[in-house]
C-alpha positions as CSV (number, residue, x, y, z in Angstrom):
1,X,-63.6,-101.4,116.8
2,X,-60.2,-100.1,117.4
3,X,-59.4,-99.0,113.3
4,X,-61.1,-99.0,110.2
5,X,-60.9,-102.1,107.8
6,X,-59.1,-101.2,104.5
7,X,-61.4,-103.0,102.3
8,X,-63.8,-101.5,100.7
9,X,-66.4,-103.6,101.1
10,X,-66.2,-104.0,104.7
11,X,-65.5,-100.5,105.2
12,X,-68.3,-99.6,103.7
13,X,-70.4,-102.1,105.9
14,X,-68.6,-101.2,109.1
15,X,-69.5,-97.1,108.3
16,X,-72.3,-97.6,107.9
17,X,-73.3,-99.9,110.9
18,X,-71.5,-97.3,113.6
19,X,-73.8,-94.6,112.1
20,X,-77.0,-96.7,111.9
21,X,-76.4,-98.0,115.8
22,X,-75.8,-94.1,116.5
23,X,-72.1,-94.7,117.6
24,X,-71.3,-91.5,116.0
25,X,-74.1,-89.2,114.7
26,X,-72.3,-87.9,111.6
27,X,-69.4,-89.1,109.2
28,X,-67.1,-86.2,110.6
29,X,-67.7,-87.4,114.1
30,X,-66.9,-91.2,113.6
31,X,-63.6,-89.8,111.0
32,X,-62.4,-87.6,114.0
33,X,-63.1,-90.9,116.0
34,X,-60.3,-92.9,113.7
35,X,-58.0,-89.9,113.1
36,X,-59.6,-89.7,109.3
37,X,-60.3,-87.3,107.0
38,X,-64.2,-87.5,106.0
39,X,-63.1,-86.8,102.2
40,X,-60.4,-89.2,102.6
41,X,-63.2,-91.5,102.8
42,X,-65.6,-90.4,101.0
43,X,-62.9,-90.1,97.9
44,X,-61.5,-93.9,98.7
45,X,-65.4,-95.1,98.5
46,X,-66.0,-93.6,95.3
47,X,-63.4,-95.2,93.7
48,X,-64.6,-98.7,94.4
49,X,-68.0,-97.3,93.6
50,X,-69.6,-96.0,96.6
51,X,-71.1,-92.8,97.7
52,X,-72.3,-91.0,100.6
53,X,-76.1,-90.1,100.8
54,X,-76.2,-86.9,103.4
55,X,-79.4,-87.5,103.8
56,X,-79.4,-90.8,104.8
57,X,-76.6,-91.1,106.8
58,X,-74.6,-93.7,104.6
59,X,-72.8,-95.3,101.9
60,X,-74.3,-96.5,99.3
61,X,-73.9,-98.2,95.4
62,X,-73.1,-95.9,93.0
63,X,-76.4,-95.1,91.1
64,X,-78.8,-96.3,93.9
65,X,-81.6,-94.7,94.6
């Protein structure tokens, strides 16, 4: 992947797969990756309803537990 999709959605899906297939081991490495700021994306995410579970190691819905 040479850049990160814009759309939410897809973003969110793409994020989340590099980390799951250890591309990158954290968010910070995979931002630094794609000359990104980690709160850019975390802050983008949010507004379409997503957020970042540290624990877990991805985005998810809003609310989801």
């Amino acid at each position: 992947m040479e850049y990160l999709p814009k759309d939410p959605g897809i973003l969110v899906s793409a994020v989340n797969m590099l980390l799951r297939d250890e591309e990158f081991d954290t968010l910070e490495s995979l931002c630094f990756h794609f000359n990104k700021e980690p709160e850019e994306i975390k802050s983008y995410l949010l507004e379409h309803d997503f957020v970042y579970d540290e624990e877990q190691k991805q985005f998810r819905p809003v609310g989801y537990k």
